[in-house]
VOMAR-794765 format. One record per residue (C-alpha): residue in three letters; chain; x, y, z. Coordinates in nm, 4 decimals, always signed. Each point is the difference from the previous one (the first is absolute). Example, Ala and Ser with C-alpha at 12.3 -4.5 7.8 and 13.67 -1.06 7.14 Angstrom:
REM residues 2
code_unit_X_Y_Z
ALA_A_+1.2300_-0.4500_+0.7800
SER_A_+0.1370_+0.3440_-0.0660
REM end
This chain:
REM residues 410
code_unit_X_Y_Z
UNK_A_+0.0000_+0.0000_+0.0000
UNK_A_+0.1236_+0.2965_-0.1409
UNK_A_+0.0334_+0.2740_+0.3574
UNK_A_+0.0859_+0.3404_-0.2342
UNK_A_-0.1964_+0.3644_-0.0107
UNK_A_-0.1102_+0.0217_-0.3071
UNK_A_+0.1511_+0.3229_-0.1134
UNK_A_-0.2259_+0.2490_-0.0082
UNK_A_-0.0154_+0.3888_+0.0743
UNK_A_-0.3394_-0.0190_+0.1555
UNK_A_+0.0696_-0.2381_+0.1737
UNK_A_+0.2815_+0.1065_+0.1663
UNK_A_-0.1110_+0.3752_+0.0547
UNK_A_-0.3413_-0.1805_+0.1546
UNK_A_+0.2138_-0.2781_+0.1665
UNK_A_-0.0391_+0.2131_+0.3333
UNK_A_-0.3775_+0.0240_-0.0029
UNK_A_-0.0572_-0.3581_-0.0148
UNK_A_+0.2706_-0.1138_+0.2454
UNK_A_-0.2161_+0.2629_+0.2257
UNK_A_-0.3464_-0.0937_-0.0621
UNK_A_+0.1357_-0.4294_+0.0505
UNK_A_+0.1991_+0.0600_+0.3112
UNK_A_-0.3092_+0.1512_+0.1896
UNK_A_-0.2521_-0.2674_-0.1729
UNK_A_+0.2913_-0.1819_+0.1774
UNK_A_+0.0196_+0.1757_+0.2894
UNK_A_-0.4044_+0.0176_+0.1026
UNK_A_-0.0072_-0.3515_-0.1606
UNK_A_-0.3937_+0.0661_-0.1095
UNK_A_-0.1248_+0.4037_-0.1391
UNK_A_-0.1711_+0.0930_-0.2769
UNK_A_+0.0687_+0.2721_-0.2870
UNK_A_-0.1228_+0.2937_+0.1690
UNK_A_+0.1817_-0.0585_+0.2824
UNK_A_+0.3213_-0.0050_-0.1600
UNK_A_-0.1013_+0.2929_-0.2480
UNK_A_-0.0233_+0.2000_+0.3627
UNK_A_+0.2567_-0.1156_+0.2021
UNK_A_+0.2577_+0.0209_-0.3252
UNK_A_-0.1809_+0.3119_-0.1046
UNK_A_-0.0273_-0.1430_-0.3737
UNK_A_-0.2696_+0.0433_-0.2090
UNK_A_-0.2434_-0.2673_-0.0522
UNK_A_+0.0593_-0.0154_-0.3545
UNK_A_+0.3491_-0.1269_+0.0762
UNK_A_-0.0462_-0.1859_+0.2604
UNK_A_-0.2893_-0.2343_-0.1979
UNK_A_+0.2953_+0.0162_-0.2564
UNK_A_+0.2319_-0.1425_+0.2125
UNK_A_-0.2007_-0.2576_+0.1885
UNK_A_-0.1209_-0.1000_-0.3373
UNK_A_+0.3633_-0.1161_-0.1304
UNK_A_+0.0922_-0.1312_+0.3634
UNK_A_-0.2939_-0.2439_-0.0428
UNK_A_+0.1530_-0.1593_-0.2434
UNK_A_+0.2947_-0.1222_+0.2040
UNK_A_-0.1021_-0.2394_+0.2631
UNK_A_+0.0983_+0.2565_+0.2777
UNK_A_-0.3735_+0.1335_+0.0582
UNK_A_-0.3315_-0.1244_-0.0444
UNK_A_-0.3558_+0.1575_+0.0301
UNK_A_-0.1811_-0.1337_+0.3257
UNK_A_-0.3463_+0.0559_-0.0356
UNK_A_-0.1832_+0.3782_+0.1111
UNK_A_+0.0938_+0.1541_+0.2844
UNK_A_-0.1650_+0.2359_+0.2311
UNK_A_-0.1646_+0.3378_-0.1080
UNK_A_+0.0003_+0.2988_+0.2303
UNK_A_-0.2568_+0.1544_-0.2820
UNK_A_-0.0391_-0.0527_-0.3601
UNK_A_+0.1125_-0.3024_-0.1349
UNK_A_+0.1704_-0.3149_+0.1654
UNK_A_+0.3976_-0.0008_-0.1687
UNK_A_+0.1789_-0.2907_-0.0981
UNK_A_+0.2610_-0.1641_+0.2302
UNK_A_+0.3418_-0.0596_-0.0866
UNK_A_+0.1540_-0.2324_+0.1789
UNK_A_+0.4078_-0.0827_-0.0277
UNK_A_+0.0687_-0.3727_-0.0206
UNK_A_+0.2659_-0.1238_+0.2171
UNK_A_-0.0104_-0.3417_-0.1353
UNK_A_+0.0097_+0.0556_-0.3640
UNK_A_+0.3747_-0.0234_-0.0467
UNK_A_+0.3455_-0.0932_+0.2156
UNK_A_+0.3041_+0.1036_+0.0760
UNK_A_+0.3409_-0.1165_+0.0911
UNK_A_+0.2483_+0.1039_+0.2704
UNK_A_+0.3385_-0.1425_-0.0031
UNK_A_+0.2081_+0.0522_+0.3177
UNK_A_+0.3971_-0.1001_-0.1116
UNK_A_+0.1667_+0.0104_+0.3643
UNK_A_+0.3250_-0.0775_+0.0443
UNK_A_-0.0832_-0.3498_+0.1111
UNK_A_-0.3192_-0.0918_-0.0912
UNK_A_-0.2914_+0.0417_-0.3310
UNK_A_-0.3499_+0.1084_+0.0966
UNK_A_-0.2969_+0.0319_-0.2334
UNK_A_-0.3534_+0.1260_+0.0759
UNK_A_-0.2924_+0.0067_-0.1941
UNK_A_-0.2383_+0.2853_+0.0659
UNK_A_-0.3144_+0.1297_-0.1466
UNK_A_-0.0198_+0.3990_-0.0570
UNK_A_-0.0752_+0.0511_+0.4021
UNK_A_+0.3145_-0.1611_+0.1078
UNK_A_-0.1622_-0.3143_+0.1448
UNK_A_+0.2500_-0.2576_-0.0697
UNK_A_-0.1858_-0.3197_-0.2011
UNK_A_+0.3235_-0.2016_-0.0406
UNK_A_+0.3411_-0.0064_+0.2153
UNK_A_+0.3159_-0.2106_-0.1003
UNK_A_+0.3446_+0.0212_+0.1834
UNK_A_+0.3715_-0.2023_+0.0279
UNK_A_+0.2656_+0.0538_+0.1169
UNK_A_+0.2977_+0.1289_-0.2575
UNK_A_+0.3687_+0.1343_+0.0036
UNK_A_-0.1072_+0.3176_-0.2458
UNK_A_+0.2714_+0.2279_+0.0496
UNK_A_+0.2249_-0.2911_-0.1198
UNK_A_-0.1971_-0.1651_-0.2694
UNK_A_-0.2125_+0.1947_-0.2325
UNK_A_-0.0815_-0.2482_-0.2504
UNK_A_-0.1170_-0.2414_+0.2531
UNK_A_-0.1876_+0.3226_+0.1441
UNK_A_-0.1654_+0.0742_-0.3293
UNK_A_-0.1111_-0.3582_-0.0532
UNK_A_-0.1193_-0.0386_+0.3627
UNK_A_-0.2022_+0.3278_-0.0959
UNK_A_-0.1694_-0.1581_-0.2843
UNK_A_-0.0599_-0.3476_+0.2105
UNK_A_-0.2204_+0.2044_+0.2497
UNK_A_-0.1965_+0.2679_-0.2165
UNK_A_-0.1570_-0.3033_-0.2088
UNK_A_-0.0660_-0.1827_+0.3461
UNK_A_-0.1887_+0.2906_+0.1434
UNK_A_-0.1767_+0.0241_-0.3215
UNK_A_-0.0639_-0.3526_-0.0350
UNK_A_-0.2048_+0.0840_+0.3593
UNK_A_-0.1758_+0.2638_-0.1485
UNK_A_-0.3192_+0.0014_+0.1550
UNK_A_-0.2079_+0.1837_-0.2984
UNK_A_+0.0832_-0.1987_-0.2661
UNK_A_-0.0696_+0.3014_-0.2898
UNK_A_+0.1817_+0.2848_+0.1754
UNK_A_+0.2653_+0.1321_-0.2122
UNK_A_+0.3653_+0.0490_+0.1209
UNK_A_+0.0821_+0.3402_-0.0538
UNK_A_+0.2911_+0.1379_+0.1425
UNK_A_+0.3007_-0.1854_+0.1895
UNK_A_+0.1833_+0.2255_+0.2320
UNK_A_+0.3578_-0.1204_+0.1422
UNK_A_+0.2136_+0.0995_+0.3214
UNK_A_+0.3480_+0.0003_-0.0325
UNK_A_+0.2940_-0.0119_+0.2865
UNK_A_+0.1717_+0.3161_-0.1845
UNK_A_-0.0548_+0.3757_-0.0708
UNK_A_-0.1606_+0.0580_-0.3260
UNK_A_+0.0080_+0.2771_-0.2043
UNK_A_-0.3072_+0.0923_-0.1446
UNK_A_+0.1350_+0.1337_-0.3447
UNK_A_+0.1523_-0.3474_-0.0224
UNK_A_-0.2006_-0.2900_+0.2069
UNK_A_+0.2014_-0.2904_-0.1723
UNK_A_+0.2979_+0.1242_+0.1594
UNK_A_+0.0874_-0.1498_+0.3074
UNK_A_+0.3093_+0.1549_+0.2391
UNK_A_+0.2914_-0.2611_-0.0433
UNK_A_+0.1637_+0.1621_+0.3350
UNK_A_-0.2927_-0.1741_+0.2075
UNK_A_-0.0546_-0.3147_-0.2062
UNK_A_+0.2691_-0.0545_-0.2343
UNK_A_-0.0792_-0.3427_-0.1414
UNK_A_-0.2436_+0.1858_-0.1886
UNK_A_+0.1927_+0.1760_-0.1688
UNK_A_-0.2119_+0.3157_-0.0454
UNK_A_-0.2981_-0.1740_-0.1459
UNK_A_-0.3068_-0.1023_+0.1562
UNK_A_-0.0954_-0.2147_-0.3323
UNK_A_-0.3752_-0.0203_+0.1130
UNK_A_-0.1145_+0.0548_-0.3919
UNK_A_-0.0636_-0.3633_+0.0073
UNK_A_-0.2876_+0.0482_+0.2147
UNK_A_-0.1535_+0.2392_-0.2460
UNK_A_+0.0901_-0.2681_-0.2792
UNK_A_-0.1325_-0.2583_+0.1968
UNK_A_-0.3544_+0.1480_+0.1436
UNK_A_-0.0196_+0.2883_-0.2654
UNK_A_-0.0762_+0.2960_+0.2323
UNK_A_+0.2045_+0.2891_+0.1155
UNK_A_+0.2256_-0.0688_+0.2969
UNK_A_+0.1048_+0.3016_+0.2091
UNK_A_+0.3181_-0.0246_+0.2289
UNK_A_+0.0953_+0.1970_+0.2873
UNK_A_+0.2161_-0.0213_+0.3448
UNK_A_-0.1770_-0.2228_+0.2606
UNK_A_+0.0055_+0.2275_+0.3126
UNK_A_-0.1616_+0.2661_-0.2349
UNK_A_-0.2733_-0.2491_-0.0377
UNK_A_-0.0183_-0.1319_+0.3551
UNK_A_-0.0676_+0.4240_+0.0526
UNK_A_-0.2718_-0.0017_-0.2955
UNK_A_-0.1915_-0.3284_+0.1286
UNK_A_-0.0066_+0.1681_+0.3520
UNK_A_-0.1509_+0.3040_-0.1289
UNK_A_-0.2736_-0.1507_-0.1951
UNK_A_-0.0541_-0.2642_+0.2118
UNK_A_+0.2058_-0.0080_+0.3415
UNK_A_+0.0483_+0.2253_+0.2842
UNK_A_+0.1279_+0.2687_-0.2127
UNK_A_-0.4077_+0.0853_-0.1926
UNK_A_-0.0908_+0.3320_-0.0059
UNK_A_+0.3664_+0.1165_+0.1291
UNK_A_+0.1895_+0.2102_-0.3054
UNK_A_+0.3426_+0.0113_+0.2025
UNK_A_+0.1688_-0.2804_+0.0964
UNK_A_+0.2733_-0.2810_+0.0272
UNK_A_+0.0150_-0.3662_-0.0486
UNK_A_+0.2916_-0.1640_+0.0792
UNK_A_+0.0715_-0.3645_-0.0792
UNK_A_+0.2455_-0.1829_+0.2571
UNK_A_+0.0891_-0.3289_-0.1931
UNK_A_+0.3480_-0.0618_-0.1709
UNK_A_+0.0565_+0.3079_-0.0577
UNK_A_-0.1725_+0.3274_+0.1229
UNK_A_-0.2186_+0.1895_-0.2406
UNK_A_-0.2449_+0.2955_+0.0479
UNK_A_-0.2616_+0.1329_-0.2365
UNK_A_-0.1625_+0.2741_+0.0189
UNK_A_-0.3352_+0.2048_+0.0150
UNK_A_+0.0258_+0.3961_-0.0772
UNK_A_-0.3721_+0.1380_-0.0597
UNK_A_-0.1123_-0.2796_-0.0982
UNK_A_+0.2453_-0.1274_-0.2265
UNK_A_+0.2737_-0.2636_-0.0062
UNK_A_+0.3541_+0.2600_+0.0301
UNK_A_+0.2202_-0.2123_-0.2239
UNK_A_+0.3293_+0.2952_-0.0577
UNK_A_+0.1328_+0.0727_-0.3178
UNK_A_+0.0988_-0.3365_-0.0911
UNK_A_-0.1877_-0.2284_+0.2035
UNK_A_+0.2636_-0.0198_+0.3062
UNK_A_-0.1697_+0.2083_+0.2643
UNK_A_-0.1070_-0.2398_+0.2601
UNK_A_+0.3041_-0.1684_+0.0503
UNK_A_+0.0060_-0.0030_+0.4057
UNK_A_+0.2100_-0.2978_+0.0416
UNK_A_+0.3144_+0.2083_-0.1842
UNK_A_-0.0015_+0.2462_+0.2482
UNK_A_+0.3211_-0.0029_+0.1748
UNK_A_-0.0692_+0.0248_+0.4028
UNK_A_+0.3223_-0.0925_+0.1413
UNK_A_+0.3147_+0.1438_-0.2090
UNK_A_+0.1984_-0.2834_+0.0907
UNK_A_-0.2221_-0.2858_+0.0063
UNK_A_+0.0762_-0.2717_-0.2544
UNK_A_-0.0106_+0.0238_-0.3528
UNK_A_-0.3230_-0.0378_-0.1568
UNK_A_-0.0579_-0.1812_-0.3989
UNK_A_-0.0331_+0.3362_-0.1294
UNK_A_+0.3576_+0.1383_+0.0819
UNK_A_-0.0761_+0.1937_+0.3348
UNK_A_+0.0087_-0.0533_+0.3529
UNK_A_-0.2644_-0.0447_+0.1971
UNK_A_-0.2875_+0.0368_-0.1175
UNK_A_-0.2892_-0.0575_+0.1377
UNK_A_-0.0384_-0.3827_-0.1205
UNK_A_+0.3473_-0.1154_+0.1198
UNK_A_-0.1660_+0.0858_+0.3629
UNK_A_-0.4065_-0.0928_-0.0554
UNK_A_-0.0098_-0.1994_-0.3292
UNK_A_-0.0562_-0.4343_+0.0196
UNK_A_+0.3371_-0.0575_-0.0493
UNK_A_+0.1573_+0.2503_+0.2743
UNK_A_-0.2614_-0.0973_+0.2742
UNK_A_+0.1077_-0.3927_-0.0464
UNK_A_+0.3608_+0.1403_+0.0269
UNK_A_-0.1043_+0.1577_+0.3134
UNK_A_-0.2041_-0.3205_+0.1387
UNK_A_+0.3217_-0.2159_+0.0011
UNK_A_+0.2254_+0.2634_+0.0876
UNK_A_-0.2044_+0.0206_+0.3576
UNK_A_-0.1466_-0.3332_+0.0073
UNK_A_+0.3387_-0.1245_+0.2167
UNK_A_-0.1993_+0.2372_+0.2965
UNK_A_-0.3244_-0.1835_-0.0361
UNK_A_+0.0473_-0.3677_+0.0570
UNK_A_-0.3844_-0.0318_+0.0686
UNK_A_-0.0927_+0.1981_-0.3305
UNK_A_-0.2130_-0.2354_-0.2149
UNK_A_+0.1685_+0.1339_-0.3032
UNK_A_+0.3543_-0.2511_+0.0977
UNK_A_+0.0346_-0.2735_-0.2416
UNK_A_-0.2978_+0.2363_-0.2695
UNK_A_+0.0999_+0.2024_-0.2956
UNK_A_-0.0886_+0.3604_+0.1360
UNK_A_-0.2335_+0.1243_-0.3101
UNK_A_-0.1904_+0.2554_+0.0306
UNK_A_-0.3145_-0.2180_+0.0563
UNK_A_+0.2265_-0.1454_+0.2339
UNK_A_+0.0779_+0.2759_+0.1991
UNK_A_-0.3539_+0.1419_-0.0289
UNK_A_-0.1671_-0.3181_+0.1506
UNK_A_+0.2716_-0.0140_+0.2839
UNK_A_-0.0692_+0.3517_+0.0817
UNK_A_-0.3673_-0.0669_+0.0179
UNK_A_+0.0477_-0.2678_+0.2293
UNK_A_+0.2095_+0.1929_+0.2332
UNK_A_+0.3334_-0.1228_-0.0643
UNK_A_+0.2817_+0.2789_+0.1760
UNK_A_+0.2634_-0.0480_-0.3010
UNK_A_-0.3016_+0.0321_-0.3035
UNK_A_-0.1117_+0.3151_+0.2336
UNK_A_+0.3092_+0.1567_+0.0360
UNK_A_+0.0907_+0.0111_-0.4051
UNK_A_-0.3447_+0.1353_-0.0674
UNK_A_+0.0378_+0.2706_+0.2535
UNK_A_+0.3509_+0.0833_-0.1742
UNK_A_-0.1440_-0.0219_-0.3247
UNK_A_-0.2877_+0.2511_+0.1332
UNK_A_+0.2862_+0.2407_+0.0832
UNK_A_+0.1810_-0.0034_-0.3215
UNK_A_-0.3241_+0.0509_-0.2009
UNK_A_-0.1364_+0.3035_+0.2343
UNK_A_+0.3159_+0.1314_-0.0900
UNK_A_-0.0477_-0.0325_-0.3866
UNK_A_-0.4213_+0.1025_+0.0720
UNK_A_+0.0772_+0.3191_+0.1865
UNK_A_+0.2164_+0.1345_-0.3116
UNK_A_-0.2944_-0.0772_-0.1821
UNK_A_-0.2622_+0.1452_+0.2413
UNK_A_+0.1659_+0.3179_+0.0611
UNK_A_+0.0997_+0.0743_-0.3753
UNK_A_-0.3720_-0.1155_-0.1392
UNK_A_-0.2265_+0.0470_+0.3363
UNK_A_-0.2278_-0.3308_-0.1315
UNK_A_-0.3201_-0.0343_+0.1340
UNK_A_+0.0629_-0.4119_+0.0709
UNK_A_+0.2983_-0.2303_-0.0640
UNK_A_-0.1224_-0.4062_-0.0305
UNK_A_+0.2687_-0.2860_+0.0204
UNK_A_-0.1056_-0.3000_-0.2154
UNK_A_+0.2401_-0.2631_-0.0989
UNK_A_+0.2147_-0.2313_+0.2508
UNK_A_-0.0479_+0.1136_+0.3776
UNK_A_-0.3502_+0.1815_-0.0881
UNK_A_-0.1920_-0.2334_+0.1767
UNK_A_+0.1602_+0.0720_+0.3488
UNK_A_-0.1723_+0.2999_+0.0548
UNK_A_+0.0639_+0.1333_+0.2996
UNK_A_+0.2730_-0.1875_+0.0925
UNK_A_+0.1551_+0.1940_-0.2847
UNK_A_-0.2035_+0.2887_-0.0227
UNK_A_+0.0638_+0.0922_+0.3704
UNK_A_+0.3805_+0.0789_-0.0025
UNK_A_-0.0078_+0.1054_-0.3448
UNK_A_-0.2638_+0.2766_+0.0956
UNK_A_+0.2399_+0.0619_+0.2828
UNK_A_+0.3300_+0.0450_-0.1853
UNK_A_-0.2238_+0.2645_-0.2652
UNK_A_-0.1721_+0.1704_+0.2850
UNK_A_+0.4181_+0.0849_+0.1279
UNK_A_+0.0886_+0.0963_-0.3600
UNK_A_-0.2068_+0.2235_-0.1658
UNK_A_-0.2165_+0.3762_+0.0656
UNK_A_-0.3067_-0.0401_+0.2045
UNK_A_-0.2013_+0.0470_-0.2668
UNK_A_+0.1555_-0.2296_-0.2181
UNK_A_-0.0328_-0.2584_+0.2713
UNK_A_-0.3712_-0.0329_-0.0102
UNK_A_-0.0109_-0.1564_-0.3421
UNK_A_-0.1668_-0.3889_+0.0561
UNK_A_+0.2100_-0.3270_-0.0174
UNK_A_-0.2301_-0.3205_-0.0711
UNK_A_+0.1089_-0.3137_-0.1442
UNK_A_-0.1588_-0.1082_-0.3347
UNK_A_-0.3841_-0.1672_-0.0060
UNK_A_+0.0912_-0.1757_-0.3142
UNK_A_+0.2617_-0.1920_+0.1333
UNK_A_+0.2721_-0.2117_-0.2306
UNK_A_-0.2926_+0.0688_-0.2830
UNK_A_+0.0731_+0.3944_-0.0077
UNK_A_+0.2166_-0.0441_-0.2888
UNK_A_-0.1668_-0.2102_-0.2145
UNK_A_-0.3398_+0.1787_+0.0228
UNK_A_+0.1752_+0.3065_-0.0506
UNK_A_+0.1359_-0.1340_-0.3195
UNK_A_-0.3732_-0.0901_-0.1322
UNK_A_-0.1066_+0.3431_+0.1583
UNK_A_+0.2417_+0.2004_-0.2493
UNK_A_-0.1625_-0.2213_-0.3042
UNK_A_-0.3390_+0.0671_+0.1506
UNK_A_+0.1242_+0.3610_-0.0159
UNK_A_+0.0714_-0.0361_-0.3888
UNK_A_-0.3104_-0.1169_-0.0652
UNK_A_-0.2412_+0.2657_+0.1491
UNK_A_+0.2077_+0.2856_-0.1942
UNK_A_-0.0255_-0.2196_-0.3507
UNK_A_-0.2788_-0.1872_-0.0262
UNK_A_+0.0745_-0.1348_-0.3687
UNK_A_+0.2165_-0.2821_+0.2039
UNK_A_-0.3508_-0.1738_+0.1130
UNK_A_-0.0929_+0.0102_-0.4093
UNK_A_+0.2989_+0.0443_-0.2016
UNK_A_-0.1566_+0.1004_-0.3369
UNK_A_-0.2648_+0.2665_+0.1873
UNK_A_+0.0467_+0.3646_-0.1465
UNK_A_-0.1294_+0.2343_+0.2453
UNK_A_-0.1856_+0.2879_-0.1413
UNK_A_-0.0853_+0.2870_+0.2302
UNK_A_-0.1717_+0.3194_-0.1798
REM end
């Protein structure tokens, strides 16, 4: 299935009117014509124009009369969530994760493993594959359409060039994400972009983070990444690179991180530094149930939660080094809420407590009243963030629901 705009002026120039009048049929998920003629403050005539060409994608459909306050009853549109799916892909450093969701975000289909990514794209790319056609072998509604596949990436993406991956942060990729093949192999438009910027969108649509236009994710799992919300918007930089938290350097002198500088935030907080830390102490905690266990994060996290002194102790470090890293970031941006997904989210106060402590001692009282929650959507975030930027795609075109449609607006 052919995914391109067909190349028109009109519709272009009227692109922005439809995307409009379908994101609040979207929005108020039944209204009728007049009702978006007033709240858009279109005319009629161009509104019946408009509904008339998005009827003939499978995005809307009448639902019988609705109420009259006078005169005569109108006609309800109603947008249909089930009509057509989408794909998120998260790529983490270690693991594949694909969800199917409608066009509310409900997730229909959910397939993960396990996977050395950083070190094995091809093996990434087919794993990729493997689980989008087992979610949509699952697909509940047998006739609705795959649209859009969005993907999250463990690198900084620039949005002028979204095949480009940075070699610096995984170099056996050499610079190429080489995800056409999903667009060869579904035939619809795959969008790529940083996975911490899409933990930050899937919280704001659907998270903690709704109906708040400034604020921070941040993504504790290999490495440390941060996306983030400015008015309403993901804040990507110039080239795709703002967000990258776990290169900040805290300590000068620390060790030297894969990027070329020392220490940075992930040589103290990311998976790899925190096991470093585990065994390092674990000589002081001969009753710590983490003896004889590979200290992963999961490890660590489930020791913590448990009680265990040693698992406590590193997550109260870690705390410190990232209120360190969130101050900077809280008094430079004053956010209205900073949420921690990823490894060590699901702590909560055990992590949340001295971290809120260490920002409270680093930054301007004002500053210092900005929220810290942990994420509601859990090790998911990602992935439905992923399927949230498709889902994004589709409300501003339309034409990717019925390829051939030519929208006419007057």
């Amino acid at each position: 299935m052919s995914m391109q705009f067909e190349n028109s002026d009109l519709i272009r120039r009227e692109r922005p009117l439809i995307e409009s009048v379908l994101r609040l049929i979207w929005r108020e998920h039944q209204t009728n014509r007049a009702e978006i003629a007033r709240q858009l403050n279109l005319s009629r005539s161009t509104v019946s124009d408009i509904i008339g060409d998005l009827l003939k994608t499978p995005l809307i459909a009448e639902k019988g009369m609705g109420r009259s306050s006078g005169g005569r009853r109108p006609v309800v549109l109603e947008f249909q969530d089930e009509s057509c799916c989408i794909l998120g892909v998260d790529l983490g450093a270690t693991h594949v994760a694909v969800a199917m969701t409608n066009l509310r975000g409900k997730i229909l289909a959910w397939e993960e493993k396990d996977h050395p990514v950083r070190t094995d794209p091809e093996g990434a790319r087919s794993l990729v594959i493997e689980l989008c056609n087992r979610c949509l072998q699952a697909k509940p509604v047998s006739d609705a359409e795959l649209v859009r596949i969005g993907v999250a990436v463990p690198s900084p993406v620039d949005p002028l060039h979204p095949k480009m991956l940075s070699e610096v942060v995984i170099p056996a990729w050499q610079g190429q994400s080489g995800l056409d093949l999903l667009q060869d192999q579904f035939g619809v438009s795959v969008h790529v972009d940083n996975d911490a910027n899409l933990g930050a969108l899937a919280e704001h649509w659907w998270g903690v983070g709704r109906g708040i236009d400034d604020f921070v994710y941040i993504k504790i799992g290999t490495g440390i990444g941060a996306g983030y919300i400015i008015n309403g918007k993901i804040y990507r930089g110039s080239r795709g690179f703002a967000g990258e938290l776990g290169h900040l350097p805290i300590d000068s002198y620390g060790e030297e991180c894969v990027c070329g500088l020392k220490g940075c935030l992930v040589t103290l907080v990311g998976a790899a530094a925190l096991a470093n830390r585990t065994e390092t102490l674990i000589e002081d905690y001969p009753d710590s149930i983490l003896i004889n266990k590979k200290p992963t994060l999961s490890a660590i996290e489930d020791a913590a939660l448990s009680g265990d002194q040693l698992a406590l102790r590193v997550v109260e470090e870690a705390a410190g080094h990232l209120g360190v890293a969130l101050a900077g970031w809280f008094n430079l941006m004053n956010p209205e809420l900073a949420v921690l997904g990823g490894g060590l989210a699901k702590l909560g106060n055990l992590l949340i407590g001295p971290l809120k402590e260490k920002v409270h001692n680093s930054t301007l009282v004002s500053s210092a009243a900005a929220e810290i929650k942990t994420s509601q959507l859990g090790s998911r975030a990602v992935a439905i963030g992923a399927a949230t930027l498709a889902l994004e795609a589709v409300l501003s075109d339309p034409h990717t629901a019925r390829p051939n449609l030519q929208l006419k607006v007057s």
